[in-house]
C-alpha positions as a printed Julia matrix, in Angstrom:
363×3 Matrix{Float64}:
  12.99   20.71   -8.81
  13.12   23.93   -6.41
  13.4    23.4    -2.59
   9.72   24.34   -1.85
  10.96   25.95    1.36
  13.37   28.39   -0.66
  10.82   29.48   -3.11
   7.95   30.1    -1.09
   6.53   32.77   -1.43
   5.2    33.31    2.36
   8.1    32.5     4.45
   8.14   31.78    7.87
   9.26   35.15    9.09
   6.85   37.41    7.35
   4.58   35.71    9.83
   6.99   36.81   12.53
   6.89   40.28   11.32
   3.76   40.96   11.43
   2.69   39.65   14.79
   5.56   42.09   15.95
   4.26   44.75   14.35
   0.87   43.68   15.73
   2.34   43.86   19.15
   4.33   46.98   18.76
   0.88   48.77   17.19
  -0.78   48.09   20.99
   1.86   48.67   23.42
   1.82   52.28   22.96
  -1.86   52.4    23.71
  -1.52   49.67   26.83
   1.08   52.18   28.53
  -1.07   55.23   27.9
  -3.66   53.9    29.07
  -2.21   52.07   31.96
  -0.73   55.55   32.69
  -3.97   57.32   32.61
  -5.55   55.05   35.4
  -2.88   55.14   37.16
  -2.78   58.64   37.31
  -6.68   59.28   38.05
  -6.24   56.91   40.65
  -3.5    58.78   42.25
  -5.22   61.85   41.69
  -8.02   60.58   43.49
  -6.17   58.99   46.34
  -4.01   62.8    46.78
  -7.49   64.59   47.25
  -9.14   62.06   49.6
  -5.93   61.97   51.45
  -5.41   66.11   51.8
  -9.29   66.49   52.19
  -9.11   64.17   55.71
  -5.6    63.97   56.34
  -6.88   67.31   59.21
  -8.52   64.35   60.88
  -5.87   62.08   62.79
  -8.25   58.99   63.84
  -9.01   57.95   59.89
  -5.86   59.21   58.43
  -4.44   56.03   58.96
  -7.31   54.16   57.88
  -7.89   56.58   54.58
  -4.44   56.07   53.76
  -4.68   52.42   53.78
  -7.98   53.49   51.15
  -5.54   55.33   49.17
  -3.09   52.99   48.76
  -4.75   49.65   48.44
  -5.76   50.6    44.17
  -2.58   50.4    43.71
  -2.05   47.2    45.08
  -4.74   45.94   43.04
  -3.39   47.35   40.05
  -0.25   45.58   40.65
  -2.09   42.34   41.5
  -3.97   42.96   38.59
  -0.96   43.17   36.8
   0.58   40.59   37.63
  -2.19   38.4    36.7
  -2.51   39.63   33.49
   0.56   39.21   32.24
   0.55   35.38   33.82
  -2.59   34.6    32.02
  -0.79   36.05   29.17
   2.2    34.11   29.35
   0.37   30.86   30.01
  -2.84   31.55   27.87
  -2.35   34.64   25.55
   1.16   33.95   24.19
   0.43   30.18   23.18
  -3.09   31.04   21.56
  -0.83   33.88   19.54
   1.41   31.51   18.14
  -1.0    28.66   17.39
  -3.09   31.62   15.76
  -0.16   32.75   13.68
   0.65   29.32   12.47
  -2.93   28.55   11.04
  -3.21   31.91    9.33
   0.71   30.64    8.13
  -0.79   27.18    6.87
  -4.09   29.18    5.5
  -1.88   30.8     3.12
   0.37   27.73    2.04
   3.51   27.4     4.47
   3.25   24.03    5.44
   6.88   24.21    7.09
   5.59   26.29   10.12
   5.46   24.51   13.4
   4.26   25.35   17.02
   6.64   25.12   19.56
   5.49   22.32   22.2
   7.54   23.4    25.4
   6.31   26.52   25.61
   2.63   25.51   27.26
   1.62   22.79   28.71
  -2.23   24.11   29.33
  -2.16   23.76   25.39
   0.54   20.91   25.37
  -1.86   18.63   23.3
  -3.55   20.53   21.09
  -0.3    21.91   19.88
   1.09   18.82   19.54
  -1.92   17.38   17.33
  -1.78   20.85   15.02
   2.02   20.03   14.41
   1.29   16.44   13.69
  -1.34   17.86   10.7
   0.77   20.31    9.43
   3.04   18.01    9.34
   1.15   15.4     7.44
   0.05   17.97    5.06
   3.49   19.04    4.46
   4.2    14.99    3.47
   0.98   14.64    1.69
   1.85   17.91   -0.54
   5.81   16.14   -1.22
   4.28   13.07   -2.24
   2.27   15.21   -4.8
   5.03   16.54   -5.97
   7.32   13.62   -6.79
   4.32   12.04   -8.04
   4.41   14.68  -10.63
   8.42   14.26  -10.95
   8.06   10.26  -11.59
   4.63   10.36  -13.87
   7.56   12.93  -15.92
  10.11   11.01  -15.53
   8.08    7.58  -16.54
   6.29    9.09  -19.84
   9.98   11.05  -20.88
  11.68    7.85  -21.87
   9.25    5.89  -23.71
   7.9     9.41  -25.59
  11.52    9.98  -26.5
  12.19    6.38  -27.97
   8.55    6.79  -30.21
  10.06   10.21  -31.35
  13.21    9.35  -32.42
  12.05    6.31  -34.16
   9.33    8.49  -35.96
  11.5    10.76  -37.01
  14.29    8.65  -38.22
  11.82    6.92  -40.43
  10.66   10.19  -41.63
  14.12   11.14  -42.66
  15.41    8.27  -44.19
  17.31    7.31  -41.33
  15.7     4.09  -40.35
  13.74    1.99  -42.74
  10.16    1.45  -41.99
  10.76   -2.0   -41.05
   8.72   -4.52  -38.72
  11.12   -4.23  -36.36
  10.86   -0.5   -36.29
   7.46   -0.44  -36.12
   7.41   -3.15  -33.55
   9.41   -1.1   -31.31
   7.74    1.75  -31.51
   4.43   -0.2   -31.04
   6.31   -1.89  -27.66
   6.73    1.92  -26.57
   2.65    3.1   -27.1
   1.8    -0.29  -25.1
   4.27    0.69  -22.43
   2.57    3.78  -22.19
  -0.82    2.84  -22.47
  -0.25   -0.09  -19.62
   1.0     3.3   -17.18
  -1.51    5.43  -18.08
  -3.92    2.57  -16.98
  -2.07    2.19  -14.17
  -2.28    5.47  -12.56
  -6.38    5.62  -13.04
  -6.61    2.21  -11.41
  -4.42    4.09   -8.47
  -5.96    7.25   -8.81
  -9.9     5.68   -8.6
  -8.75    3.08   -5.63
  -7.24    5.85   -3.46
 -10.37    7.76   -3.9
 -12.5     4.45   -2.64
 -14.01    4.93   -6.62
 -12.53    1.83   -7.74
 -15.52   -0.56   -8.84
 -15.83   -3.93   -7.23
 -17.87   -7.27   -8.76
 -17.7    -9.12   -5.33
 -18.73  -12.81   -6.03
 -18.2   -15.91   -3.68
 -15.47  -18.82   -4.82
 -13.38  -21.12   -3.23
  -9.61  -20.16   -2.37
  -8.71  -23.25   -3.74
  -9.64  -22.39   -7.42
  -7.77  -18.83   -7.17
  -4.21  -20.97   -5.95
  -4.46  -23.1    -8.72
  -5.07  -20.74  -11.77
  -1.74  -18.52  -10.26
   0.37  -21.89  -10.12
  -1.25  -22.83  -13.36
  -0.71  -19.19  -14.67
   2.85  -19.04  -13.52
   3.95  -22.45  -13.73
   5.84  -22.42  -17.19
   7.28  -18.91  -15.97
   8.71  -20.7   -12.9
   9.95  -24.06  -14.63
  11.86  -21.82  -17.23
  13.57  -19.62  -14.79
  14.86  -23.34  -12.24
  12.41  -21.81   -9.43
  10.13  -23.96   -7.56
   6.24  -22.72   -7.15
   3.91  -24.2    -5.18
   0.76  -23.81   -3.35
  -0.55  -25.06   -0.32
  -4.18  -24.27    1.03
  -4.96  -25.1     4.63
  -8.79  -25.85    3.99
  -9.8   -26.89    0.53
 -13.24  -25.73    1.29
 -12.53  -22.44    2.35
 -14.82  -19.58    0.59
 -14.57  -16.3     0.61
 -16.28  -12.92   -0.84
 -14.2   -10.88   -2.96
 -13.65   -9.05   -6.57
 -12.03  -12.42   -8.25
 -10.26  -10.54  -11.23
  -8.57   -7.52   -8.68
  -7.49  -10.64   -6.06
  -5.83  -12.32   -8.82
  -4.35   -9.29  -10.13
  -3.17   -8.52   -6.67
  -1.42  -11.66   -6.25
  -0.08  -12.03   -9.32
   1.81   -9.13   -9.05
   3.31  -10.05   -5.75
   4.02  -13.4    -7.58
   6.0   -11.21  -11.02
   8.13   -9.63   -8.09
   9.0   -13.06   -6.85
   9.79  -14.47   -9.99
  12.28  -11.1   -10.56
  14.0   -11.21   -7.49
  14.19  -14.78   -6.86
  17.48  -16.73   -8.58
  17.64  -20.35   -9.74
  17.18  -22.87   -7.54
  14.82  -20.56   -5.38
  11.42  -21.65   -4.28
   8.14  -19.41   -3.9
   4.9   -20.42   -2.11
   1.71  -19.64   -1.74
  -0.2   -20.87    1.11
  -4.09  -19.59    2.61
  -5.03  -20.29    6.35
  -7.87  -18.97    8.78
  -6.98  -15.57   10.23
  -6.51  -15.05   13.89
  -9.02  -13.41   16.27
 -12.98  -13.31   16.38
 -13.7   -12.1    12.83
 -13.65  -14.46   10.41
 -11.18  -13.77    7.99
  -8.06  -15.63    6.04
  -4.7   -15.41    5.35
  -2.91  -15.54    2.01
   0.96  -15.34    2.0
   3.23  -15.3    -0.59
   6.81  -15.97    0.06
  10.17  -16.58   -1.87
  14.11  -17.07   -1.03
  14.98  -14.46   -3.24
  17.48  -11.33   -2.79
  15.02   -9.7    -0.59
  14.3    -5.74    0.68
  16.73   -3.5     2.66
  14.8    -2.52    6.31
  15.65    1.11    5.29
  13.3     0.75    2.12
  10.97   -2.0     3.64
   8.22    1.38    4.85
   8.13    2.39    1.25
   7.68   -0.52   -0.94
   4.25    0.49   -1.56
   4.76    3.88   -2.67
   3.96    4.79   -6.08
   6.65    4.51   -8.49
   8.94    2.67   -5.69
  11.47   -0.06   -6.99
  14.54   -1.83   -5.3
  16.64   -1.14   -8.7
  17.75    2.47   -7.02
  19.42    3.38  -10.73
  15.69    2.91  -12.31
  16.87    1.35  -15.15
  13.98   -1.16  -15.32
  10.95    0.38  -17.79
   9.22   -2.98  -18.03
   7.15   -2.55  -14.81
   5.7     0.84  -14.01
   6.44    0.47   -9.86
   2.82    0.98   -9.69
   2.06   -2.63   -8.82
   2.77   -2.71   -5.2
   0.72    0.28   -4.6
  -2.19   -0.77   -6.25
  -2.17   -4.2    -5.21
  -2.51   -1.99   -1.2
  -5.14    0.12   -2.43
  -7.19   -3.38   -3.89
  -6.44   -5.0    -0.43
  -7.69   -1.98    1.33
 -11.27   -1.47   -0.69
 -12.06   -5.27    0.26
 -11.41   -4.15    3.94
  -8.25   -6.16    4.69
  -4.64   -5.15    5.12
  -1.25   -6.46    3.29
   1.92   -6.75    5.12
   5.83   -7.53    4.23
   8.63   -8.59    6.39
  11.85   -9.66    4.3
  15.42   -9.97    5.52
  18.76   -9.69    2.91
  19.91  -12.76    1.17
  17.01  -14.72    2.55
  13.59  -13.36    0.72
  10.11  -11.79    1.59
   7.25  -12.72    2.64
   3.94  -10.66    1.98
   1.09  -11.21    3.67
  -2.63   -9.84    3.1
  -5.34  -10.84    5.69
  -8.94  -10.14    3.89
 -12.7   -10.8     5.68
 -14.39  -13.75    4.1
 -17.43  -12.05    3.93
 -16.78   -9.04    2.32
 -19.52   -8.01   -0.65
């Protein structure tokens, strides 16, 4: 991919030049002009002066007249070119920037030190730029991994299509199966991405029902439980009130949680242990707590902010193609259209713990 700053095609400093030439187009004019009054003034102030300087009681006093326009003009300009430095100058640049972000450079910044009358609002305009700069580099490595996700698997069906085609391969079940594994693969990521695409855009529909906790634990453990027992890892669920209720899309919670329980079972070795466990949240609102926690490899703190990225995965080399890495950040976008949040705290060597605090009387 080209560096987006390289190729742009309205770099920084055609901003630059054109606010010079903007500046160069008007100083001519300031000085004549600035020149002219100066000059009627003086003009003025000569006559006056010659017409009474015969009278010696208000020559003093008409000199004083004479002379005190151009103190004012220097006052004046002084002034003017404080205001300018403090107002004019600042306004200029934070001008130039938004035309600059108007016409796509999302790299251009204010500087902050210059002003601090306009300390603040400079500050906030950098901060949105610069979150528009992020939001349009997540676009497009979201293109780069949707490419990069749909090359592999659309390579594999081609190759096995055309070896059968040319006599290469026999059109055997195994063949076919493969290939078949390959158009589920892609189908499963193509779902993906609309589930993410709808939930991010707060489209995602919700069938909000009211059930007891209790039932949702035991499904997982019963869901997972033959998973678990084959791999030597220990599941279990605990659930702090066996009466607790609470308000929520059944189907998405499950699918939320049984992703974060897949991801366990991955990164968890024999002899581990993962549990599940639901408590009251803390604070006035009623809410509860679901965590989900294992003794597996667990995440780096470098990569622990981006686990919920699309497309994000531990396994650096990418090598996995089972799982899209779309499950962490659609189990976040599920969490956030019920109105809760989802956490994760892990250290190396000793596992992660995820934790996703939801109102219980969300509908």
């Amino acid at each position: 991919m080209s560096d987006h700053h390289e190729a742009h095609p309205n770099p920084p400093h055609r901003f630059q030049r054109r606010w010079s030439s903007s500046r160069r187009r008007f100083f001519p004019f300031a000085i004549f002009f600035f020149f002219f009054i100066l000059l009627f003034i003086g003009g003025t102030a000569a006559i006056l002066y010659l017409i009474f300087s015969e009278y010696s009681g208000v020559r003093n006093i008409w000199l004083l007249l004479c002379g005190a326009p151009f103190v004012v003009i220097f006052l004046l300009i002084v002034t003017i070119f404080s205001l300018y430095t403090r107002f004019g100058k600042p306004l200029g640049e934070i001008f130039n920037a938004i035309d600059a972000v108007a016409e796509g450079n999302l790299s251009v910044r204010v500087p902050e030190d210059n002003s601090p009358q306009f300390q603040e609002l400079i500050k906030r305009f950098n901060k949105m730029v610069s979150e528009l700069e992020r939001a349009d580099q997540q676009r497009r490595n979201l293109t780069s991994d949707i490419a990069h996700e749909l090359r592999t698997p659309l390579h594999i069906i081609q190759g096995n299509l055309e070896g059968i085609v040319d006599g290469v391969y026999e059109p055997t079940t195994e063949h076919i199966n493969n290939t078949l594994d390959e158009t589920k693969l892609l189908a499963r990521l193509v779902n993906d991405l609309q589930t993410l695409s709808l939930a991010e855009a707060g489209q995602l529909p919700l069938h909000p029902t009211r059930f007891l906790l209790a039932d949702l634990m035991h499904d997982l453990t019963a869901s997972f439980s033959a998973q678990a027992t084959s791999l030597g890892i220990d599941l279990t669920a605990g659930v702090t009130s066996p009466n607790q209720e609470i308000t929520a899309d059944y189907d998405r919670l499950n699918q939320v949680l049984s992703n974060l329980i897949s991801n366990a079972l991955r990164h968890t070795p024999k002899g581990g242990t993962i549990s599940l466990k639901t408590e009251s949240g803390v604070g006035e609102a009623r809410s509860v707590r679901i965590t989900v926690k294992d003794s597996g490899e667990g995440i780096a703190s470098e990569d622990l902010p981006f686990i919920f990225d699309r497309f994000w995965r531990g396994d650096k080399s990418r090598t996995g193609r089972v799982h899209s890495g779309l499950g962490l950040a659609i189990a976040k976008q599920i969490v956030l259209a019920h109105g809760g949040t989802i956490e994760a705290e892990s250290d190396i060597g000793k596992g992660t713990t995820f934790t996703i605090e939801l109102p219980t009387g969300h509908a």
